[in-house]
C-alpha positions as CSV (number, residue, x, y, z in Angstrom):
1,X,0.0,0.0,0.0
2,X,1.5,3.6,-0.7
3,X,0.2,6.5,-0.3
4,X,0.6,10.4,-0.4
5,X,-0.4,13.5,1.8
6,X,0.8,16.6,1.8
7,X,0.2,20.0,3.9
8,X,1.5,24.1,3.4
9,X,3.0,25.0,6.8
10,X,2.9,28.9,7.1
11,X,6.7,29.4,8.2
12,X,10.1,29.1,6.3
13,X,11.6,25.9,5.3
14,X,14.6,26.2,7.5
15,X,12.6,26.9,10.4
16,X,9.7,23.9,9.8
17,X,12.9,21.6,9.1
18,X,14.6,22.7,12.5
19,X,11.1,21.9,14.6
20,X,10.4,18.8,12.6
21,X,13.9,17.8,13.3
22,X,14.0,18.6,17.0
23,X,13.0,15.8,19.2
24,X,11.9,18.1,22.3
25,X,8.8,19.1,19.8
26,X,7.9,15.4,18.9
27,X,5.4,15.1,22.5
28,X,4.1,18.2,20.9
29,X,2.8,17.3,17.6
30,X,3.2,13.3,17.7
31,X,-0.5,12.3,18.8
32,X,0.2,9.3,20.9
33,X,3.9,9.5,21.4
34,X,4.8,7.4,24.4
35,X,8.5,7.0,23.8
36,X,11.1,7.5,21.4
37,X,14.5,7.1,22.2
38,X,17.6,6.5,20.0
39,X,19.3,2.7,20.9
40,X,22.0,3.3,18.2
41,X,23.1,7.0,16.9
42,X,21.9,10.7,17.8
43,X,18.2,11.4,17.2
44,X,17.6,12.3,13.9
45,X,20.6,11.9,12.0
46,X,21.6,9.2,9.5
47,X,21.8,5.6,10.2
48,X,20.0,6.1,13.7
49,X,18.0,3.2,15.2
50,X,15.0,4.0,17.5
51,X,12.8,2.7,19.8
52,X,9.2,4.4,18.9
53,X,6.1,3.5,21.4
54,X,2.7,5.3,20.3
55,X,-0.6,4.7,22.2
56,X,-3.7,4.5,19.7
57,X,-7.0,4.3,21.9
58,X,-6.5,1.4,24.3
59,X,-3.8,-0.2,21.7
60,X,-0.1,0.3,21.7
61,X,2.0,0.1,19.3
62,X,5.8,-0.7,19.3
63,X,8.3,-0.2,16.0
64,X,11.9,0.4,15.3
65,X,13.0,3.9,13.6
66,X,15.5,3.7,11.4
67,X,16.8,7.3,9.7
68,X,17.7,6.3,5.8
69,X,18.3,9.6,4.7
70,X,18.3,13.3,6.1
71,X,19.9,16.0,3.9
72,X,21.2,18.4,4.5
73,X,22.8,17.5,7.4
74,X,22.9,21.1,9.0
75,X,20.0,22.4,8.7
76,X,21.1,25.8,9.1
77,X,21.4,28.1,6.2
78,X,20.0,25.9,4.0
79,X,20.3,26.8,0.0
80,X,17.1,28.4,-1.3
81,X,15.1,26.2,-3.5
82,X,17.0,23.2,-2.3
83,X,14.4,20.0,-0.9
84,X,14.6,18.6,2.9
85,X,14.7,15.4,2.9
86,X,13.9,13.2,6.1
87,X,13.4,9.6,5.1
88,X,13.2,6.2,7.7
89,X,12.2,2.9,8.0
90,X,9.6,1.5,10.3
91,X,9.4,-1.7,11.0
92,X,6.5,-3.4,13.2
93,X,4.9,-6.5,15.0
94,X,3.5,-7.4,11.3
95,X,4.5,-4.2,9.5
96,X,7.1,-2.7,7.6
97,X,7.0,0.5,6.7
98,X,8.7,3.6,4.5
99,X,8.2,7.2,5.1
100,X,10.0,10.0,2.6
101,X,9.2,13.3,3.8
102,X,10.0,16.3,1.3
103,X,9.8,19.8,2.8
104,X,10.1,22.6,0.1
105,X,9.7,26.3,-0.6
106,X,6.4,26.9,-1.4
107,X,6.9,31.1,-1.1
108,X,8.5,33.1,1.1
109,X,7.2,32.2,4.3
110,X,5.4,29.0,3.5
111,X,6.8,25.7,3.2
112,X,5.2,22.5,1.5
113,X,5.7,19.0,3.0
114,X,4.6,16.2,1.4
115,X,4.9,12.8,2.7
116,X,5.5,9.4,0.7
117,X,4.4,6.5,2.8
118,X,5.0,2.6,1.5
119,X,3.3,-0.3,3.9
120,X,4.0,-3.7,3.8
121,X,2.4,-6.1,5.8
122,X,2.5,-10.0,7.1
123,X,1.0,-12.3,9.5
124,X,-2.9,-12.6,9.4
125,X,-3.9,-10.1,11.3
126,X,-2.1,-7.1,9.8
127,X,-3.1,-8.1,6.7
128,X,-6.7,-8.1,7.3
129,X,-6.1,-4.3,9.0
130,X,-4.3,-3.4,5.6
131,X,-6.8,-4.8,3.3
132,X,-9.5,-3.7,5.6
133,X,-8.9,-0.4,7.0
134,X,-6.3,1.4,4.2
135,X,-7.6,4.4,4.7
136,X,-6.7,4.5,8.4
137,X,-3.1,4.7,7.7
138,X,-3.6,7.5,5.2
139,X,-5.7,9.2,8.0
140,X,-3.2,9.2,10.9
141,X,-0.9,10.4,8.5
142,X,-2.7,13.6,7.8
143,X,-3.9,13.7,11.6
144,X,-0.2,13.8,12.7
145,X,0.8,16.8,9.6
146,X,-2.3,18.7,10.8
147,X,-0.9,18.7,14.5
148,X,2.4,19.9,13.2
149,X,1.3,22.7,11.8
150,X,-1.2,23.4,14.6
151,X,2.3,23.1,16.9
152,X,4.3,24.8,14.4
153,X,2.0,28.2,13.7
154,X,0.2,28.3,16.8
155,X,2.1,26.2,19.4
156,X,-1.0,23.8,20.1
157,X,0.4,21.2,22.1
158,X,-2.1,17.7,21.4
159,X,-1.7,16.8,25.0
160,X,-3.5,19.5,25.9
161,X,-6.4,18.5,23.7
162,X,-9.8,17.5,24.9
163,X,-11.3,14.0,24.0
């Protein structure tokens, strides 16, 4: 299954990559976010292996993170009309999973970031939920851009969200 979503973030590409980048936001933005902590590697950065615990309702969910690519490195002073890039592996209890996320300019003081997403399931059960319930996936991922920019433009934390 693959899909893509995308959302127009009303600040600057350098800034939008520097929160999206900075783990002290992820609690912020990242409905559900239990835990994520790097085993192997600095947060963030190539080649980094985390642990990544999200509570979904009365389900939890537990994955390994793996950073496959993240340019530029600095993201300071990044060349205009240049593309972010944070890309990573997810792999699952029944799941594998590929995210590309591509942040570019789309004026001034907007950016754009669009998000490629590739599933792959096994075992019975997430099968069903794939062939089932598709659309969930595609969902979440929209939820989880919508709360970034709600963090991003207006500081809405999602913890501090009713219901």
């Amino acid at each position: 299954m693959k899909f893509t979503v995308s959302i127009e973030i009303a600040l600057p590409r350098e800034r939008a990559a520097q929160m999206l980048a900075d783990p002290a936001h992820l609690p912020k933005w990242l409905r559900g976010l239990v835990l994520h902590e790097p085993l192997k590697g600095a947060h963030g950065q190539l080649g980094t292996t985390s642990r990544v615990v999200l509570q979904m309702g009365k389900q939890k969910f537990e994955c390994t993170e793996t950073v496959t690519r993240r340019e530029p490195v600095d993201l300071h002073d990044i060349p205009s009309g240049s593309v972010v890039h944070f890309d990573r592996e997810i792999v699952g209890d029944g799941m594998w999973s590929a995210v590309r996320d591509r942040l570019t300019e789309a004026g001034p003081q907007t950016t754009l970031w669009e998000s490629e997403s590739e599933y792959r399931f096994s075992g019975l059960m997430m099968r069903m939920v794939g062939l089932l319930m598709p659309g969930a996936f595609r969902k979440q991922s929209q939820q989880h851009m919508q709360d970034f920019k709600a963090f991003a433009e207006r500081g809405e934390d999602v913890r501090d969200a009713k219901g």
